[in-house]
N, C-alpha and C positions, 0 to 999 in steps of 0.2 A: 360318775365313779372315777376316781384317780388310777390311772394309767402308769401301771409298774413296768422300767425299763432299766433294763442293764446292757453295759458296754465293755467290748470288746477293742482293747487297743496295747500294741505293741511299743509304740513311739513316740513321738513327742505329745500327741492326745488333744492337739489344736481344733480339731474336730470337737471329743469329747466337750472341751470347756465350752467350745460355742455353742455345742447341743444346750449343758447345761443353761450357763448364762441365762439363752433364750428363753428357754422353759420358764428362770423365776422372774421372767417380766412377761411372760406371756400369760392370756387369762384359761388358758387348759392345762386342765388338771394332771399332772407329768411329775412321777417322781424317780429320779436314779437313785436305784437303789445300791448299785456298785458298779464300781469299773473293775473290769477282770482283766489282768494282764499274763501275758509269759515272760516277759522282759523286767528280771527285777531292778533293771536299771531306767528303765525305762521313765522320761519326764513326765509321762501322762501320771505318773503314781503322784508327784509334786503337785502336778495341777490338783488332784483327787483331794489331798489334803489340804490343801487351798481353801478348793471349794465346799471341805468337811462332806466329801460323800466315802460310803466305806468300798476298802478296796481288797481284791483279793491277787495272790502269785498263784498261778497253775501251772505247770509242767507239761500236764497232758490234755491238750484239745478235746480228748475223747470220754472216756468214763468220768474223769476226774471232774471236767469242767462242766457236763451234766451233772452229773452228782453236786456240786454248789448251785450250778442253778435252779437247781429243784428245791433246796434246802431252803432257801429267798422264799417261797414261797409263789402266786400267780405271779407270772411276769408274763406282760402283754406281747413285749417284745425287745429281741435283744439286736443291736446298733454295732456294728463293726465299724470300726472306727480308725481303721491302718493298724488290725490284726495281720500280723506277719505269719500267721499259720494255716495252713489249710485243714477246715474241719472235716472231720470224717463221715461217712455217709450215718455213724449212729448217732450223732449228733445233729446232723441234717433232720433225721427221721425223728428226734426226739422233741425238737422244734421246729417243724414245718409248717412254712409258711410265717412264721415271726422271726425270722433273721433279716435283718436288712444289713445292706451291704454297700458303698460308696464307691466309685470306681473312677479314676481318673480321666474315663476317655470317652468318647461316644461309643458304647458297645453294639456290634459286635467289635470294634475294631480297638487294637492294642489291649485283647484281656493281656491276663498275670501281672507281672512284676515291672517296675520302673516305664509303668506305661504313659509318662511325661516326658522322658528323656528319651523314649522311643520314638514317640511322636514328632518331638524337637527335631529329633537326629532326622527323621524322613523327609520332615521340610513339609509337609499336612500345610493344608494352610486354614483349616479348618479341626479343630479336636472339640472336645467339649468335657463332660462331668455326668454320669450317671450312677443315678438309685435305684438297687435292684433288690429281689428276694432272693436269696445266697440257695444253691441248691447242692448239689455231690458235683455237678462243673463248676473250674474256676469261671469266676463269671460270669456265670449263665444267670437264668433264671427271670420271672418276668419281669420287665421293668419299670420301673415307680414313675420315674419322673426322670427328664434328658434336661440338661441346656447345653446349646453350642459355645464356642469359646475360640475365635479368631487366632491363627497363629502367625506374625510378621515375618517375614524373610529376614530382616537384622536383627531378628529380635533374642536377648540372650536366654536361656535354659533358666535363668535364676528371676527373670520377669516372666516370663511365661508361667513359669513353674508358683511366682505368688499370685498370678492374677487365676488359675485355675483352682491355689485351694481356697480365696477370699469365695470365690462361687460355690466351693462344697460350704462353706460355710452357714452360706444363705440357703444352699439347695434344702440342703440332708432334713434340716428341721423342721420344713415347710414339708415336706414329703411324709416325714417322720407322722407329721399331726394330720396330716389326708389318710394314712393309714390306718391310725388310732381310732379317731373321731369322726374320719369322713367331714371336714368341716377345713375351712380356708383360714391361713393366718392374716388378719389384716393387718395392713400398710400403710404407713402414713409419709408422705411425702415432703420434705423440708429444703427448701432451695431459696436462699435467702441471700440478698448481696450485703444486705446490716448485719453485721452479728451484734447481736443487743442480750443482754440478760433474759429479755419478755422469750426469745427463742429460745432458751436452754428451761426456763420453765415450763412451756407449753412441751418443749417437747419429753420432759419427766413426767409430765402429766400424763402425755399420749402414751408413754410407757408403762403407769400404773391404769392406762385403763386397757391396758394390754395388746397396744401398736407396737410393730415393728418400724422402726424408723431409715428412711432411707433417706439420703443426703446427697447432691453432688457434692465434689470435692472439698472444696475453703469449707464451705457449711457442715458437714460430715465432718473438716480434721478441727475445726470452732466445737461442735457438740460432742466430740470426743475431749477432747481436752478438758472441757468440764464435767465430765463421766456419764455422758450420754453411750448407752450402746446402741451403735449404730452404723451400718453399711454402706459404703459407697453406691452410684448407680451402677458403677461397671460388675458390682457384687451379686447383683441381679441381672442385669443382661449379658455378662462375658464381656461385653466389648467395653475397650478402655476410653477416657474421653480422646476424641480425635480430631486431626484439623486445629491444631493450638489452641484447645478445648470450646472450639465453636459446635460441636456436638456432642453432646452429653446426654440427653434424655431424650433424642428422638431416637427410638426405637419401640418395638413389638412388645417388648417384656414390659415397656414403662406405660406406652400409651395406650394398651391393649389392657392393663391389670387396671388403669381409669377408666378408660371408656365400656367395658364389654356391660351388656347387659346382664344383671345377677338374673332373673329369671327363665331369659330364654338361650342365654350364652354360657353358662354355669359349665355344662359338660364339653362345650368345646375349650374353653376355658383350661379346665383340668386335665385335657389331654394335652394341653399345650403347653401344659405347668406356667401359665400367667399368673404371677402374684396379684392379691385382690387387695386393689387400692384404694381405701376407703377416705382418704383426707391428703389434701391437697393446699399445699401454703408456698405461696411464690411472694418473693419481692424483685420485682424484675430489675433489669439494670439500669441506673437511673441516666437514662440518654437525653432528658430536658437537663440536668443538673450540667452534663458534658458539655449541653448546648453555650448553658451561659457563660462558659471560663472558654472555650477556644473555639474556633472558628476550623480546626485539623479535621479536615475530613475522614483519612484514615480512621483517627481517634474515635472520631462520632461514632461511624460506621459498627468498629467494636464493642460499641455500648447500644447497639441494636440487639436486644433479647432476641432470640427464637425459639429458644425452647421452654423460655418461662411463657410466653405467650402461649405455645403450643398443649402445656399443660392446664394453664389457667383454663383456655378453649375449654378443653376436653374434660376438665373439671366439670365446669359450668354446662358443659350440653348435659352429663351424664349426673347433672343435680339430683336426681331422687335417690341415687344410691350413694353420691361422692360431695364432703364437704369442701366447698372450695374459699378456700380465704386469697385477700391480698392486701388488708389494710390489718398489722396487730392491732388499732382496736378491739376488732373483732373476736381478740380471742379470749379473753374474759366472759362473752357469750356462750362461747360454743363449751367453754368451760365448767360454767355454768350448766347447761342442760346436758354435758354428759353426765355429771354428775346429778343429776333429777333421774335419769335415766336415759336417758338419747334426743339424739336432735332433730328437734320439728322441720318438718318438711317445708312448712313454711319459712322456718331460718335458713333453709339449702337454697331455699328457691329466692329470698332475697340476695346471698349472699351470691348467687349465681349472676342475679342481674346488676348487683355491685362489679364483678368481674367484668361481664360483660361492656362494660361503661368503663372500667380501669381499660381493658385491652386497646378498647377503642380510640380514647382519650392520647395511649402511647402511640397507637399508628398515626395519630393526627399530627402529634408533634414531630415525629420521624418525617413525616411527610411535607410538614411546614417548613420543617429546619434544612431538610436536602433540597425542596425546589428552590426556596431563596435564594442558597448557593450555590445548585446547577442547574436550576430550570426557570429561573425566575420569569421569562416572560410570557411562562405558558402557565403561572401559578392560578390564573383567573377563571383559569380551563376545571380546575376542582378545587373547590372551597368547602372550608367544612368548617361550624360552626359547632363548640362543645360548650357548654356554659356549665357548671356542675356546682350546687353550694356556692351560689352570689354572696356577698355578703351585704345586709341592708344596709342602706344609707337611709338618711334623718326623713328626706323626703328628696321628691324629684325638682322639676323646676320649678313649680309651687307647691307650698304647703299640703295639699289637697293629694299631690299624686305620689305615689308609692316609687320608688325607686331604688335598685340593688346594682353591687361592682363586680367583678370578676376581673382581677388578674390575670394578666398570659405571661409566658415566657418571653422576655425581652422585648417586655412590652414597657412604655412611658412610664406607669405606676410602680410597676415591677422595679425600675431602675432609681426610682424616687422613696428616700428617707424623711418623714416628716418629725422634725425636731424638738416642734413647740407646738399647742394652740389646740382646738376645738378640731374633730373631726372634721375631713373635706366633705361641702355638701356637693353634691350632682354640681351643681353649677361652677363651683368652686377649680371643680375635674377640667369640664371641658373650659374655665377660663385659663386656667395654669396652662393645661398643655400648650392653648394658641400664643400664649405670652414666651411660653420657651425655646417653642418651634420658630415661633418670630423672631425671637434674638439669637437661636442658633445660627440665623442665615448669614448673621457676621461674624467677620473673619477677627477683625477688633473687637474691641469692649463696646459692651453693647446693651443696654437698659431697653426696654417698651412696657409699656405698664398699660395691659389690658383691661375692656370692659367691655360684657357681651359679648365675647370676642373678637375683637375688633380695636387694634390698637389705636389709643387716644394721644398718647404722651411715649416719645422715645426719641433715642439719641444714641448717637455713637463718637466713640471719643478716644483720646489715646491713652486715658489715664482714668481708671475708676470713677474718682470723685468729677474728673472735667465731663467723664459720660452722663452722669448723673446729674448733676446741673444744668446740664446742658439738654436734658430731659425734661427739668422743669419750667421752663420755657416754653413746651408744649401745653394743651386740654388740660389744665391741672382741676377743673372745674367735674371734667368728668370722670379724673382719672379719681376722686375720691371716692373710696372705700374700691378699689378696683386690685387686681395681682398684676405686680410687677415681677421681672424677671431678669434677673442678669446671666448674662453668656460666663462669668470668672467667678471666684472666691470673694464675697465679702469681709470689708476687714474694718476692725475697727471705727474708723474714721467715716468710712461712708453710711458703717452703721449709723454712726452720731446724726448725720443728714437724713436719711431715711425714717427714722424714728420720729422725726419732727410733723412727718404728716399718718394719714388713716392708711392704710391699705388690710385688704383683706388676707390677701395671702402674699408673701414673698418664694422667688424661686431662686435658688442660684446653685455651684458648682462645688462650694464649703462657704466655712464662715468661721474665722476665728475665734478664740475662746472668748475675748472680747467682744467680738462683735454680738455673739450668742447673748452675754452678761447684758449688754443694750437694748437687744429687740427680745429677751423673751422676758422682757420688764411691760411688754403692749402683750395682757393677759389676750385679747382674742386673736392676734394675728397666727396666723400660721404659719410658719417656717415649715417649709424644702428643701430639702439637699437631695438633687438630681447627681449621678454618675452618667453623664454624657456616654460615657463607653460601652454598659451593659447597658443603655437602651438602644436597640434597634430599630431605627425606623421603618415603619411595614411598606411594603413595595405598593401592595394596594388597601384601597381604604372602602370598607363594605357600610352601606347604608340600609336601613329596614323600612322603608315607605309603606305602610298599607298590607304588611305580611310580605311585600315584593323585597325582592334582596337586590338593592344596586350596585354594581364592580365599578370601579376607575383605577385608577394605576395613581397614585400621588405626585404630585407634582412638584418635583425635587431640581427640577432642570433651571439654570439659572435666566431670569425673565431678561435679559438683556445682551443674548447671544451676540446678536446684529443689527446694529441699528441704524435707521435709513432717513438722515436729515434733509426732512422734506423743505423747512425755512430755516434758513440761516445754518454755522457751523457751531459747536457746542468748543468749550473751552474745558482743559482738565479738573477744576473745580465744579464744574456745571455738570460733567461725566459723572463725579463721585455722589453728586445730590441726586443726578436720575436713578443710580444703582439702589444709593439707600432708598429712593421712593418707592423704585417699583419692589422691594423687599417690603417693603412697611403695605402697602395698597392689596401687596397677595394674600395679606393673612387678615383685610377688612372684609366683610361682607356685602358681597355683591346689589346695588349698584353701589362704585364706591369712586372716591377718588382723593389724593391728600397732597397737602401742600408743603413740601419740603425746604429749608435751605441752611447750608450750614452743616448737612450731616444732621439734621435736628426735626421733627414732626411738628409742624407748628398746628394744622388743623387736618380734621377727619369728615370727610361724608361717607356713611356707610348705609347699605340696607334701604336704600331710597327706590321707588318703582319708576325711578325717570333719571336717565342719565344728568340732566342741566340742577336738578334740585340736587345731588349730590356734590357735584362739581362748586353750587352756591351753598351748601353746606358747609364744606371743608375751607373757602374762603371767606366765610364768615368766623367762622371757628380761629384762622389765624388774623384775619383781620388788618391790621396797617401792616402786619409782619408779611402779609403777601407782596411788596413791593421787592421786585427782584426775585423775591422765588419761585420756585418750580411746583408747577400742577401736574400731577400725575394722577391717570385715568384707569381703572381695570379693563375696561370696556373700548369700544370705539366712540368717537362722538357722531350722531344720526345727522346734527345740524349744526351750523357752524355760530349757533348761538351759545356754545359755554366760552368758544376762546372770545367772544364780544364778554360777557362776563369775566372769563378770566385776565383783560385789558384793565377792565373797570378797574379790579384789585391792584393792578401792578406788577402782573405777573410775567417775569422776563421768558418762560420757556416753557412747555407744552409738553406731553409726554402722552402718548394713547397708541392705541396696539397695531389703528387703521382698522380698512375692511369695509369701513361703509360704503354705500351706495352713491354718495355726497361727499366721499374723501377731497373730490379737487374744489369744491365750495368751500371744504372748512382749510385747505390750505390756502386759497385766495385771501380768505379773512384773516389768514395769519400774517400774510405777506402784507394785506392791507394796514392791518393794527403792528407789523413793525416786533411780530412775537414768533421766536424761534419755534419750530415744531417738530417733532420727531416720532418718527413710525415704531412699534417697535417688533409687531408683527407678530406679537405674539399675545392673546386674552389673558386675564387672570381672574377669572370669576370664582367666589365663594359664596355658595349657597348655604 
């Protein structure tokens, strides 16, 4: 049955309209039937006709004002609303117990008049807002519902004074309908860092299915603007955001009206006037997005949610009574089955452990993004691995096995735009990245054109085109259909060269408009364009063996710190050829070794179970081109049978890490065969 209610108000009637308002989006049954004033000048009469509720002028608080309210017919109860009169006890007695009454203070303290400016003036640091039943005392009578309301030492009369009546505004109606109905108004919570149109509809909706809508700030003055009615948090708990709005929604009133249990928490609840919060929609702040544009610590820090997280939480624990969203997806769903009639337990309980995976996912990243750059060396100490929606790939390394990607935050992929060509297959993946990680290692221009990972053919040079030629002088046998990679911008011209042969994928840094018109005329090649800048290299690189998860830290340090010439002195040309080898040798797969000169890869041994057949690998591979060049070893040599090998070829200088058992044999043979040799003390194995 509809609930007849009339109001009582002198003054401006801010009160009244928000009683109203609330009412015609609320789903109980409330109708005002008039605002009764004494003050015929009063704004509340403007609001009245506004709102087309009828209104009446009375004189007399006493007979008068009985006598019209009887006239109205049942009225459930009558809402003082900044009535400037004091009614008299025949009036009390005529409606006892159906007067309610709004007070600006925590009563008992500051009844009567100008009890805000009272307050202010004592210096309180504590007031609040109370709902009472109006009795023959000002004041008195028992009391409906309290909230507290923090008072600042600087703070002026004219903020304090709106931040206590934004709280009657929420209180009075929520009180109003516990009275009535005995029944809670539900809440629906909106704290969104997007403001998107998909928000302003969902939240008209929540409003026709008759949610009270609460908002932090941006998102409240966003769903306001579009004609959402709708209250700030500090409207419900008194307290204003604080700390340059780093607290907003932890509090009693927010997290208590989510989490309490409807069952068995109900009555402590409603002595506590905790609003019942039934729906819960967070978009937290996007702190991966901050990750990828600056490296500001402060900045990041800022863009660490806690109180979206804190709500999401507490959503999601208290799923059988609280819908909890975080992807708008979602709300097309839940839109959907209120309108069927309400939402399944089983949508709460999904949409719970969706949260629970968004909160998670956030902590991960906070925690990836701050150890990197203040705790990197103890990042090994806690790994966490989230993988959420892979997306599939064509197949894995054969046809036969299933395989799926996942992106991370400032990760290789992440950083790479593919411009032309056939999706990347698995293979494709990890050939690209060892081809660009390889030519990152130069400071110049810099080509290597991968296969199985494992550079075949590369060069470095001072001039695009002389690098690139100078490449093909390398394994051109195996570098077909393989990913190449340059460290700079493609441009026209090297396109023209490039195009002449197969390759599967290309990487590089841009590519001219030009150049584009060249290669994406070879319908299968794939074109890359890597941003060097937004990909971050990972400090460490995790491995899945057997269910076992293996750490190492990558190996970023340059292989040629210090080197200790064990036969003969090296010359500055000789220096530049050890540097490119042992850069080319790190990114072969172990056992490995290659034969440089020139700046230039002439051959490759990679992947052999015996150090001397890798070593006779990579000089067969370069062949008469090994005369005067440089062998470089990832490993140690066990016997000093590869430099009798690397003699045979013509190889004027030795490069291996040392360490063996037999290091002073295989430096005899060096000395004997007349072939410089050089320690370098340091392994480069890839498995």
């Amino acid at each position: 049955m509809k609930k007849r209610v009339v109001v009582l108000a002198s003054g401006n009637g801010t009160n009244f309209e928000a009683l109203v308002k609330r009412a015609r989006i609320s789903k109980f049954p409330l109708e005002f039937v008039s605002l009764i004033t004494d003050n015929p000048k009063a704004p509340a009469i403007e609001r009245a006709k506004r709102l087309n509720i009828p209104y009446k002028i009375i004189s007399d608080p006493g007979d008068e004002l009985v006598e019209y309210i009887n006239s109205l017919g049942r009225i459930d109860a009558i809402v003082m609303a900044g009535f400037m009169r004091i009614l008299p006890a025949k009036t009390i007695e005529a409606f006892r117990g159906k007067i309610l009454n709004i007070h600006p203070s925590l009563l008992p303290a500051f009844k009567g008049t100008k009890a805000i400016e009272r307050a202010w003036a004592k210096g309180v640091r504590f007031s609040g807002v109370s709902v009472h039943i109006a009795t023959e005392k000002v004041d008195d009578g028992p009391i409906l519902a309290q909230r507290v309301i923090p008072l600042f030492p600087e703070e002026s009369l004219e903020s304090f004074e709106g931040r206590v009546h934004s709280v009657e505004y929420a209180l009075y109606f929520d009180a109003l309908v516990d009275f009535l109905f005995k029944e809670r108004v539900p809440y629906a919570l909106i704290s969104s860092y997007e403001k998107t149109p998909k928000i302003v509809e969902f939240a008209r909706f929540l409003q026709g299915e008759g949610y009270t809508i609460i908002s932090t700030s941006g998102t409240a003055k966003f769903l306001a603007e579009n004609g959402i009615f709708v209250f700030e948090v500090s409207s419900i708990t008194g307290f204003p955001e604080i700390f340059g709005g780093r607290v907003k929604t932890i509090n009693p009133y927010i997290a208590g009206g989510i989490l309490y249990d409807r069952e068995t928490d109900e009555r402590i609840a409603r002595i506590l006037n905790i609003p019942r919060i039934d729906l819960v929609f967070v978009q937290l702040y996007p702190f991966s997005k901050t990750a990828e544009r600056t490296d500001n610590i402060d900045e990041l820090i800022e863009m660490i949610d806690i109180g979206g997280i804190t709500l999401l939480r507490a959503a999601a624990k208290n799923f059988k009574y609280v819908i909890t969203l975080i992807d708008p997806e979602d709300i097309d769903t839940i839109m959907e089955e209120m309108r069927e009639g309400e939402v399944k337990i089983e949508t709460k309980a999904s949409l719970a452990v969706k949260a629970f995976a968004a909160t998670t996912r956030y902590d991960m990243e906070i925690y990836e993004t701050l150890a990197s750059k203040l705790d990197q060396k103890n990042m090994h100490k806690n790994i966490f691995i989230y993988v959420s929606n892979p997306e599939p790939l064509r197949y894995g390394e054969n046809p036969h096995q299933k395989a799926w990607l996942k992106k991370t935050q400032n990760s290789f992929l992440s950083a790479v735009e593919q411009l032309h060509g056939k999706p990347l297959s698995y293979n494709n993946i990890m050939d690209a990245f060892s081809a660009f990680s390889c030519a990152s290692e130069f400071e110049d221009h810099a080509c290597v054109i991968i296969k199985h990972q494992t550079p075949c053919a590369g060069a470095e040079g001072e001039s695009p085109l002389e690098c690139y030629e100078k490449t093909l002088l390398g394994d051109m046998m195996a570098a077909f259909g393989g990913i190449i990679a340059f460290n700079f911008a493609v441009e026209e011209d090297l396109a023209r060269k490039v195009a002449e042969h197969f390759y599967e994928v290309i990487i590089a840094t841009d590519y001219s408009s030009g150049a584009l018109d060249i290669l994406t005329k070879k319908k299968n090649l794939r074109i890359l364009k890597i941003d060097p800048f937004k990909y971050q290299a990972p400090y460490i690189n995790l491995v899945m063996q057997g269910n076992d998860i293996l750490i190492q830290t990558n190996d970023y340090s340059p292989p040629y710190e210090g080197f200790d010439c064990k036969v003969g002195k090296i010359n500055e040309t000789e220096l530049k050829d050890v540097i490119f080898g042992l850069k080319m040798v790190k990114w072969a797969k172990s056992n490995a070794a290659v034969v440089v000169k020139n700046k230039i890869l002439l051959g490759t041994g990679s992947g052999l179970v015996d150090r001397v057949t890798a070593v006779k690998v990579a000089l067969e591979k370069a062949g008469s081109r090994s005369i005067g060049a440089v062998l470089v070893s990832d490993g140690f040599f066990p016997f000093p049978d590869s430099i009798v090998l690397a003699h045979k070829y013509g190889i004027s200088l030795v490069v291996e890490p040392g360490g063996s058992i037999r290091d002073e044999e295989v430096i005899e043979e060096a000395k004997k065969l007349g072939i410089k040799l050089v320690f370098t003390g340091k392994r480069l194995f890839r498995h």
